[in-house]
N, C-alpha and C positions, 0 to 999 in steps of 0.2 A: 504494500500500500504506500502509496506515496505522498508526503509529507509537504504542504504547500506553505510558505509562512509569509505572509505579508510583511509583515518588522519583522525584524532581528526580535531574541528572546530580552535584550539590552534594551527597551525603545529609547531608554535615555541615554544612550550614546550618541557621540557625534557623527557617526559614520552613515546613521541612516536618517533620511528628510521624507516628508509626506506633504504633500499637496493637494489642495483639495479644487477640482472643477466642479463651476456652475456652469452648464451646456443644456439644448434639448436636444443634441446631436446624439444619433444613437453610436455605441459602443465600436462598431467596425468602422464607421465613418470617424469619429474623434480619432482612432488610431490611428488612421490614413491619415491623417493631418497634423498627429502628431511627427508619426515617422518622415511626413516631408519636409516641414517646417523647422523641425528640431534634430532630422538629419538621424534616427533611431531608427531602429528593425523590429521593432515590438513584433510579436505574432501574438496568434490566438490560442491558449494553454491545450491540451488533450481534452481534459474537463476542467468545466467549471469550478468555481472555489464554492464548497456547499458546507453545513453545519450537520452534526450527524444527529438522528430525528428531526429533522428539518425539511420542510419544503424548500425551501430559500435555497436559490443558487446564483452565485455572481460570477458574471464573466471576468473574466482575465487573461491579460495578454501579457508576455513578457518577454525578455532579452536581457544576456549578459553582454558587456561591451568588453571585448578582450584586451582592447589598448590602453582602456584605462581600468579597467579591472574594476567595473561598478555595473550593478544586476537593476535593473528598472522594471517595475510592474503600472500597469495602468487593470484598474479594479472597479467595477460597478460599485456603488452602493448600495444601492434598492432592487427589491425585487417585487414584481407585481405577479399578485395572480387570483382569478376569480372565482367566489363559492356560490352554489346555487342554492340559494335561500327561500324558503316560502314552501308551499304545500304542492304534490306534484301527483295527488290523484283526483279523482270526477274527471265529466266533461272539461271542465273550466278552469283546468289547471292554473296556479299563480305560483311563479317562478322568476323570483327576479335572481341580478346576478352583482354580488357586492364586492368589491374590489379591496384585496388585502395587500400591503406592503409589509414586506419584512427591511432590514436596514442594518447593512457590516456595522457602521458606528452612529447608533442610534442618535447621540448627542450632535451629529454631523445632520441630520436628515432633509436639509436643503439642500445638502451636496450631492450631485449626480455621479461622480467618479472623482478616484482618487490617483495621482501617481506618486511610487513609492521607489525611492532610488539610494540605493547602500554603497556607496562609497568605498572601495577598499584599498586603492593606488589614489591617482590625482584626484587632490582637491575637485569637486563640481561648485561650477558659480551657480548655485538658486535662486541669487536675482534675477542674473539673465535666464534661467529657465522659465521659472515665473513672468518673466517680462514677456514671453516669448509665445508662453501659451494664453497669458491675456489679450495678446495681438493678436491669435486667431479669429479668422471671423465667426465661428459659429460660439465659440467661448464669452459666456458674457461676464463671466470673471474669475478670477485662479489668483489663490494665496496661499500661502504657505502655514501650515498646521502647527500651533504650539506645543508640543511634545507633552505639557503638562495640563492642557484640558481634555486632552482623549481619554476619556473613563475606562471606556470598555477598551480596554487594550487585550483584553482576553480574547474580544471575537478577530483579533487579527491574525491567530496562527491556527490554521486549519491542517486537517488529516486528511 
């Protein structure tokens, strides 16, 4: 089974930075834009990052960059999915259908995706990353995550 981890087990180390996108762009398009614009290879993981008894499953894309020896994930946040609710026998059946989100960093739940980059050779400039995914045009804005408001740091290392 293979062990997926968004942070290091460390979050408070310097080597790993989290940023957080606001976009309505969906997951394979933000990655095509990241990869062009910020010059990455992101790809799309085997599976999914999911929680175990959970419905909830986040896409993820990732890449190690070998020249400078720093591992980048780009990571849903939310996930949507619908239950059929209401009564579903007679003629006249009444079935509506209610729309449930699940959410990696609950405390985050404005944020559409996350990217996550570990550092382990060269310094990365986060300004200019940041600056860089702000300037995309379907991004309507990307900032960088303070390491000590993420509560739930437990939903970030997955099995």
């Amino acid at each position: 089974m293979t062990k997926y981890s968004i942070l290091s087990n460390d979050f408070d180390s310097d080597l790993s930075q989290l940023i957080a996108i606001h976009t309505d762009a969906e997951d394979f398009r933000l990655c095509y834009l990241i990869n062009k614009f910020l010059n990455l290879k992101l790809m799309r993981t085997a599976h999914d990052l999911s929680f175990k008894n959970s419905v909830a499953s986040f896409s993820c894309f990732e890449w190690f960059d070998e020249k400078q020896f720093c591992s980048w994930q780009l990571v849903s946040n939310h996930f949507h999915f619908d239950i059929a609710m209401g009564e579903n026998e007679g003629l006249f059946a009444n079935e509506t259908l209610m729309t449930q989100t699940h959410y990696l960093i609950p405390e985050y739940d404005k944020v559409n995706f996350f990217v996550k980059f570990e550092e382990e050779g060269a310094a990365v400039d986060v300004k200019s990353i940041v600056s860089q995914l702000h300037d995309l045009p379907q991004v309507m804005t990307a900032y960088l995550v303070e390491k000590k408001s993420v509560k739930s740091k437990m939903n970030l290392i997955f099995y």
